[in-house]
C-alpha positions in Angstrom: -2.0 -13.9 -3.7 -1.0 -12.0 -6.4 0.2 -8.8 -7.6 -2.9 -7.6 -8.4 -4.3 -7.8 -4.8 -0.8 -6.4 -3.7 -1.4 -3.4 -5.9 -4.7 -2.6 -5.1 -3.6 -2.8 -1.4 -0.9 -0.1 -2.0 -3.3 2.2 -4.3 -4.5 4.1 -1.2 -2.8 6.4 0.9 -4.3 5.2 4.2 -3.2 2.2 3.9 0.6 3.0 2.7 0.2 4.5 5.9 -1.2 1.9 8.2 1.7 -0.2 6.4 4.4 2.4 7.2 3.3 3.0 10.4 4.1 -1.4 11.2 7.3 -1.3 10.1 8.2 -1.2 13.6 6.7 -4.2 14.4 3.6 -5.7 15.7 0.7 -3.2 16.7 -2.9 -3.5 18.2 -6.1 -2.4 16.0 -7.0 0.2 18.7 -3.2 1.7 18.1 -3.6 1.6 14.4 -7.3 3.3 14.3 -5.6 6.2 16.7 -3.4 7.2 14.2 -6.2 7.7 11.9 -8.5 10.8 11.5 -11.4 7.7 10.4 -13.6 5.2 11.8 -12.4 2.2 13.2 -14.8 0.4 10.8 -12.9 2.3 8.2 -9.8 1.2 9.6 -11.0 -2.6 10.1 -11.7 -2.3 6.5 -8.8 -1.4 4.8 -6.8 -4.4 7.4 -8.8 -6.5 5.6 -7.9 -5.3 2.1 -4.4 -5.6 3.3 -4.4 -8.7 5.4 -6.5 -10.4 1.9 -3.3 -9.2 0.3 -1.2 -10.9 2.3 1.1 -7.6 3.2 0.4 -7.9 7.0 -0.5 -10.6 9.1 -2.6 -10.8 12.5 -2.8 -12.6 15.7 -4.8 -12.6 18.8 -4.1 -12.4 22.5 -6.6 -12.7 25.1 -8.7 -9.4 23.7 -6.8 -7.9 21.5 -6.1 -8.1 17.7 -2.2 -7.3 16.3 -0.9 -7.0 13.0 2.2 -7.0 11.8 4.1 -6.7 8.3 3.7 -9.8 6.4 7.6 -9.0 4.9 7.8 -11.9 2.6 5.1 -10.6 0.0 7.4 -7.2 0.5 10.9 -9.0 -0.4 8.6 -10.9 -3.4 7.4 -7.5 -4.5 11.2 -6.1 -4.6 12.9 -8.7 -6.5 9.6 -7.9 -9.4 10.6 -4.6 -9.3 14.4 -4.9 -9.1 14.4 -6.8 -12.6 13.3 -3.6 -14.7 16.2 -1.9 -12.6 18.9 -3.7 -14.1 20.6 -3.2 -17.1 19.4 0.6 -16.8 22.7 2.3 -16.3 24.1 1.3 -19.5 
């Protein structure tokens, strides 16, 4: 995916949250949507925006759905922004 999917993942604040909220590691849908003062279609929705962005990842066991960060696209997305930091404190 591209950057453009990437930043239209990280445009809204619910899920800048959802992301925030797996950095410590892999977490069941039911987890994530009670966290959230929203539906868990709402919820399901915005996984998709940011599973279709490649920032988290999912897996299945027996009944359950987990996701987890997806921290590749994240390093990808660091070394873009790094290269406008160089050079700056000249």
């Amino acid at each position: 995916m591209g950057f453009h999917e990437t930043f239209k993942a990280l445009s809204d604040p619910i899920r800048r949250d959802i992301l925030t909220y797996l950095k410590n590691g892999e977490v069941s849908v039911g987890e994530i949507s009670d966290q959230f003062n929203v539906s868990k279609a709402t919820i399901s929705h915005h996984l998709s925006i940011l599973k279709k962005a490649d920032l988290v990842y999912e897996h299945k066991e027996k009944n359950f759905i987990y996701y987890g960060l997806n921290t590749s696209v994240f390093e990808e997305l660091s070394l873009w922004v790094t290269q406008f930091m160089k050079g700056q404190d000249k």
